[in-house]
C-alpha positions in Angstrom: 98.9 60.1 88.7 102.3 60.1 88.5 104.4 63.6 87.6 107.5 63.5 85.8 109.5 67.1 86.5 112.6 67.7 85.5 115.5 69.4 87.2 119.1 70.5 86.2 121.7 68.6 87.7 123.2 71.1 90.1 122.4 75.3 90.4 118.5 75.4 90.6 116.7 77.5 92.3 114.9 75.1 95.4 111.9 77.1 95.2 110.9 76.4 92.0 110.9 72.6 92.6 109.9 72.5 96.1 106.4 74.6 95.7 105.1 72.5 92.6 106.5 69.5 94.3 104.7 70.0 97.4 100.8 71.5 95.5 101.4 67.8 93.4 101.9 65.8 96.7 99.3 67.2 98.7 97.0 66.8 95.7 97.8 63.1 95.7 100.1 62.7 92.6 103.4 60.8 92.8 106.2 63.6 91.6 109.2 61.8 89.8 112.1 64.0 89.8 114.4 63.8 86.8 118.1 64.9 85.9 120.2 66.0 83.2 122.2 62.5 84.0 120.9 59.4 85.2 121.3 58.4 88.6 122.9 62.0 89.3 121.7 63.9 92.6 120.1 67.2 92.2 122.2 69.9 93.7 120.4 73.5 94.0 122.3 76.7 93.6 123.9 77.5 97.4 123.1 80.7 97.5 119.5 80.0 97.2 119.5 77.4 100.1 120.5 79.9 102.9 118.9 82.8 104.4 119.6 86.6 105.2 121.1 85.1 108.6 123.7 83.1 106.6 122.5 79.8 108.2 121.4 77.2 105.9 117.7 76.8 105.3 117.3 73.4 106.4 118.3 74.6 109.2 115.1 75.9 110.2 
């Protein structure tokens, strides 16, 4: 099944897309993000992609 969730453009918190994103995956469905614009990147909210250490969370 394919899963349409929507995201703001930029200023999100990652979590809240990244935990549904990966239950739908591993359940099999296709997750389809969507933005406010078409064809515009997602961009989450920079001080919710880093960590107490101040390095970035991807770094990990």
């Amino acid at each position: 099944m394919r899963v349409l969730m929507p995201v703001p453009d930029r200023d999100f918190d990652v979590t809240e897309v990244a935990v549904p994103w990966r239950l739908l995956t591993e359940a099999g469905h296709e997750v389809v993000l969507a933005t406010e614009r078409a064809g515009t990147r997602p961009a989450c909210d920079p001080r919710r992609s880093t960590v107490p250490s101040g390095r970035s969370a991807t770094a990990y």
